[in-house]
C-alpha positions in Angstrom: 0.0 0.0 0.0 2.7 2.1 0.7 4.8 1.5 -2.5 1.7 2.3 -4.3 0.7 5.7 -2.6 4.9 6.7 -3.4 4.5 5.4 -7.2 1.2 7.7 -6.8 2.6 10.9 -5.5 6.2 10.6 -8.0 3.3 10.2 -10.9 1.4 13.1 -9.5 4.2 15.4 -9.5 5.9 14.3 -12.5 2.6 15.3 -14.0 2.7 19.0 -12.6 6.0 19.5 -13.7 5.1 18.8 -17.2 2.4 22.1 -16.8 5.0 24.7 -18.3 4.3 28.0 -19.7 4.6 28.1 -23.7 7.2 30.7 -24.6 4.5 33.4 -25.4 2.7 33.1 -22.1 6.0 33.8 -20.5 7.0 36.8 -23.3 3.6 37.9 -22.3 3.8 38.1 -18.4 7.9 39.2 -18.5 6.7 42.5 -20.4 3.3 42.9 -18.5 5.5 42.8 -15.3 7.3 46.3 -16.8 3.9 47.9 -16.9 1.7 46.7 -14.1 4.6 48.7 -11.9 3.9 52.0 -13.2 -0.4 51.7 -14.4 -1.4 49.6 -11.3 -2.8 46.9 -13.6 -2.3 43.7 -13.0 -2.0 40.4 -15.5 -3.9 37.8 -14.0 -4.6 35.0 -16.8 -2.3 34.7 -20.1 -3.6 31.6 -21.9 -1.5 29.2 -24.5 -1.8 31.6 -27.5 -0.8 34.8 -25.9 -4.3 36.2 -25.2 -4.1 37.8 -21.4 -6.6 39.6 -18.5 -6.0 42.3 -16.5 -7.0 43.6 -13.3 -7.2 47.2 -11.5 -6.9 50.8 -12.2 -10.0 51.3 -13.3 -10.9 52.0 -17.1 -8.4 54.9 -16.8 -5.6 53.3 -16.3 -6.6 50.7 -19.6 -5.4 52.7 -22.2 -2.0 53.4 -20.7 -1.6 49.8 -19.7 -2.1 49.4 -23.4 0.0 52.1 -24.3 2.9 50.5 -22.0 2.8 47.5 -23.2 3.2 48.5 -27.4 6.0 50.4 -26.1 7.9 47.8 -24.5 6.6 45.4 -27.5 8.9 47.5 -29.9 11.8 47.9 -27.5 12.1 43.7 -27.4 10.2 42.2 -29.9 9.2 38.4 -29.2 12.0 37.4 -31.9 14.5 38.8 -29.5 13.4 38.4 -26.4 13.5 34.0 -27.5 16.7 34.3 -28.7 17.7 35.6 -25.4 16.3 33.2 -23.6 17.1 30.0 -25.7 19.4 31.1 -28.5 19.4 29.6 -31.4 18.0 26.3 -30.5 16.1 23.9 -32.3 12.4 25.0 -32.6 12.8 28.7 -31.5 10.3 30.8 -33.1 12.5 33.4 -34.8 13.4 34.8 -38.1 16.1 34.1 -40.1 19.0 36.9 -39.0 20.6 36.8 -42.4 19.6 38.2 -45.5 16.8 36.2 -47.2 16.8 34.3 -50.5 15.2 35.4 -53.7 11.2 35.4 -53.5 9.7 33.0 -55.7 8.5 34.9 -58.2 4.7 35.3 -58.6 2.5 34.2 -61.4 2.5 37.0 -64.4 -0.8 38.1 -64.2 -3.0 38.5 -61.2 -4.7 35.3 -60.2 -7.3 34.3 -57.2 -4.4 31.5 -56.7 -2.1 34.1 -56.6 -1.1 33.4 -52.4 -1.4 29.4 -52.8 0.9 29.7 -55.8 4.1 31.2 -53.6 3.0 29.9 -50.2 3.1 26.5 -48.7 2.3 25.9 -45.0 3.5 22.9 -42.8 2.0 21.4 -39.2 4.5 23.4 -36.9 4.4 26.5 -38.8 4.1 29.1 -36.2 3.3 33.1 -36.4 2.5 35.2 -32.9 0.7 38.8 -33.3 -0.3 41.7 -31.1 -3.2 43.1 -31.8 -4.9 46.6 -30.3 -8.6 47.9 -31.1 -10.4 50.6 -28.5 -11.8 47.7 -26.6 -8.9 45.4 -25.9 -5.3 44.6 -26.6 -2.6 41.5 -26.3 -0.9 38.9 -28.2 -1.8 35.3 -30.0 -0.1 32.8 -31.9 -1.5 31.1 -34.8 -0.1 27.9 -35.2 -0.6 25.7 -38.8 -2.2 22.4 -37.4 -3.5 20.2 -40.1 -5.3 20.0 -43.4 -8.7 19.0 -43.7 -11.0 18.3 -46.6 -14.1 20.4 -45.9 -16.8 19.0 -48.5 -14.3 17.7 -50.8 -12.3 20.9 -50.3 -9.0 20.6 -49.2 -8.8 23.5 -46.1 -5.6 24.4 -44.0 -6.7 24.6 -40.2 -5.1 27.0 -37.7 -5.2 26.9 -34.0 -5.6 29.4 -31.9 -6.1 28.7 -28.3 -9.6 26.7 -28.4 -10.5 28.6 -31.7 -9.6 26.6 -35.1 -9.7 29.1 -38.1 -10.1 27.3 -42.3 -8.3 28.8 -45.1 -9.1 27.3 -48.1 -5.9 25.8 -49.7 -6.0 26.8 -53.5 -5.9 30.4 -52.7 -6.4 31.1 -48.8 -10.0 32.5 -48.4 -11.3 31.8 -44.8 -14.0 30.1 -45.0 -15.2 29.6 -41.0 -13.9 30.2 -37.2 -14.3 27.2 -34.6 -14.0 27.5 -31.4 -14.2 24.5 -28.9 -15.3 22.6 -32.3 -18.8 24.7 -32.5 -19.0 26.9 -35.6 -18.5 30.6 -34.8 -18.6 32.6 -38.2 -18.7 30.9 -41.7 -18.2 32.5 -45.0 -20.3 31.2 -48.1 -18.5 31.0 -50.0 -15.3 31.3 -48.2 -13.9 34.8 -49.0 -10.3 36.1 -49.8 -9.1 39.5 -48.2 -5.4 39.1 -49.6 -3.0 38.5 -52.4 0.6 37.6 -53.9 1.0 39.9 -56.7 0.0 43.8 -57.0 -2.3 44.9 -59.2 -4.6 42.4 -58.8 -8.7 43.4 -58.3 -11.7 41.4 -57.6 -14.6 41.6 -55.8 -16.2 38.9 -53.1 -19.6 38.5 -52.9 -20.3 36.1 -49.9 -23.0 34.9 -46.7 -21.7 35.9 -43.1 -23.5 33.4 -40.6 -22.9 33.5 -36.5 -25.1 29.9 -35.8 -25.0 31.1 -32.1 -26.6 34.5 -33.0 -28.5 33.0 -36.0 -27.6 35.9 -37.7 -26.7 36.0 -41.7 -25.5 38.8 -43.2 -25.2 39.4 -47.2 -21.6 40.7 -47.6 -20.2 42.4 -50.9 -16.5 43.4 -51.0 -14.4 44.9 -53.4 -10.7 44.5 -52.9 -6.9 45.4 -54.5 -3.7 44.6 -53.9 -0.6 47.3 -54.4 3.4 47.2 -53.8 5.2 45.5 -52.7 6.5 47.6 -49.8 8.7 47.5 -47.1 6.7 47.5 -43.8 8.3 47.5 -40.2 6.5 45.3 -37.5 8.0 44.4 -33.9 8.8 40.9 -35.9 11.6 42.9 -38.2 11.0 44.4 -41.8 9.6 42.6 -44.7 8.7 43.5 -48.5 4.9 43.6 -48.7 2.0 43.2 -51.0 -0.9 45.3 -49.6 -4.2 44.7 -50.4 -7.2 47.3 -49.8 -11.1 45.9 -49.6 -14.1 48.3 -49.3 -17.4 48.2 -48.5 -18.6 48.2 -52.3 -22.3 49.2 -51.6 -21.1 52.4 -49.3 -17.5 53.1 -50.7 -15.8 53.4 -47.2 -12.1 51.0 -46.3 -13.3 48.4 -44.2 -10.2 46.2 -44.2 -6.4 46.3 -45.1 -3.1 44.0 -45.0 0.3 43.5 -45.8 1.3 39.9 -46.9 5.1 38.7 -46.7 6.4 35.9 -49.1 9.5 35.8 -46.8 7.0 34.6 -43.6 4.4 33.3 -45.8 1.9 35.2 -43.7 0.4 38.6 -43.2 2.5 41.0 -41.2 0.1 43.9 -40.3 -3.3 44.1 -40.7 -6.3 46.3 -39.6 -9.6 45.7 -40.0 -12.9 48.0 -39.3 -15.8 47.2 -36.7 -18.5 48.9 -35.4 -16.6 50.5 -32.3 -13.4 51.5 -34.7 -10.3 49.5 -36.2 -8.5 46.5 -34.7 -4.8 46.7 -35.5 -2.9 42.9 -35.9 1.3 42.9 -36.5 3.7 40.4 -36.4 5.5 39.9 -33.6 7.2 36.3 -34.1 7.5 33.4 -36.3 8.6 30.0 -36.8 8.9 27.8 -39.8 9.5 24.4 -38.5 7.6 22.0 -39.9 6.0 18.9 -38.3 6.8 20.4 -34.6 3.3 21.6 -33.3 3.0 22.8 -30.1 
């Protein structure tokens, strides 16, 4: 009886020594810690992807919580702040420090394949994001988990904490958000917001549903892509193709990004809502494939 209740307890804390923070829960509460000194806001929960809670100071002190933490963001991006803590080891999510190869070139002309044909994900490809908007701020990760055939439709799936986001493979367009395997938003058809080559224009004419809400809304979107430019994120600086999407039935800008062949993945992106524009940029990324986390 004894041996067993021993063998029980070296299980038992075998197991809780396993529970380790993933590297951007601890990037996370290492720069919170800088702020909550000076805004009397406290981090209290920072989940797997980066997403964190605070505590205190009242809606006042929000904002320059907020504030503190984009600052300190840009003084140690993620990239740096992992190579500090684990160099260059195996399975670090940073960026290659030397000059990148040639881009593959893109197809001639414009294309709705255009992304697909330049961009390949893996299982294990990894890219972590801050994101701001006036009513909250932090950090995710999106990590490349599998493919799956959606109704004979090969889809990549993405993982986010609980939440599992499609991106059809032939030419990216998100077709519908998961989250603890319950449908969230779907796009019908799935709709694409980006592109590999400039000069490209088409328009998206697509079915928003939220099951939960049982709400379906008739969307129509005209978009464009331009550049490439060089944009600078906390993740470094990439050459980017932008593309622009409006609202085609009232003309206004409802959504804008920059996508990078050298991190096969957006780099900034900000996108309008009712209460005012979110803001997404890069913060970290790893291309490792087959390693998911």
């Amino acid at each position: 009886m004894r041996r067993s209740l021993s063998l029980a307890l070296v299980l038992l804390f075998a197991g809780c020594a396993t529970l380790k923070n993933s590297p951007i829960q601890d990037y996370v509460l290492e720069v919170g810690r800088q702020c909550e000194s000076v805004n009397a806001v406290r981090i209290v929960r920072v989940d797997t992807a980066g997403h964190y809670w605070i505590r205190g100071a009242g809606p006042a002190g929000i904002p320059l919580f907020q504030a503190c933490m984009k600052e300190q963001y840009a003084k140690q991006p993620f990239n740096d702040w992992l190579k500090a803590q684990r160099g260059d080891a195996p399975g670090a999510m940073t960026a290659r420090s030397e000059s990148p190869g040639p881009s593959p070139v893109p197809p001639a002309s414009g294309s709705a394949a255009a992304v697909a044909a330049i961009t390949e994900w893996k299982p294990g490809y990894q890219w972590a994001f801050r994101y701001e908007s006036p009513r909250e701020s932090g950090t995710f990760a999106w990590t490349v988990n599998r493919e799956e055939a959606v109704d004979g439709i090969p889809y990549y799936v993405v993982a986010s904490g609980s939440r599992e986001i499609y991106f059809r493979k032939s030419d990216f367009a998100h077709h519908m958000d998961k989250v603890n395997g319950e449908v969230e938003v779907r796009n019908t058809p799935p709709v694409r917001l980006a592109s590999g080559s400039a000069g490209e224009k088409w328009e998206s004419r697509y079915t928003r549903e939220t099951p939960k809400e049982q709400s379906t809304q008739n969307m129509l979107r005209t978009c464009e892509s331009s550049g490439p430019e060089a944009v600078t994120v906390p993740a470094g600086t990439y050459d980017a193709t932008k593309t622009t999407c409006m609202n085609t039935r009232t003309g206004e800008i409802v959504y804008e990004v920059w996508y990078s062949q050298t991190v096969k993945q957006m780099v900034r992106e900000r996108m309008r809502f009712p209460y005012g524009w979110r803001e997404r940029e890069l913060i970290g990324v790893r291309l490792h494939p087959d390693r998911v986390q």
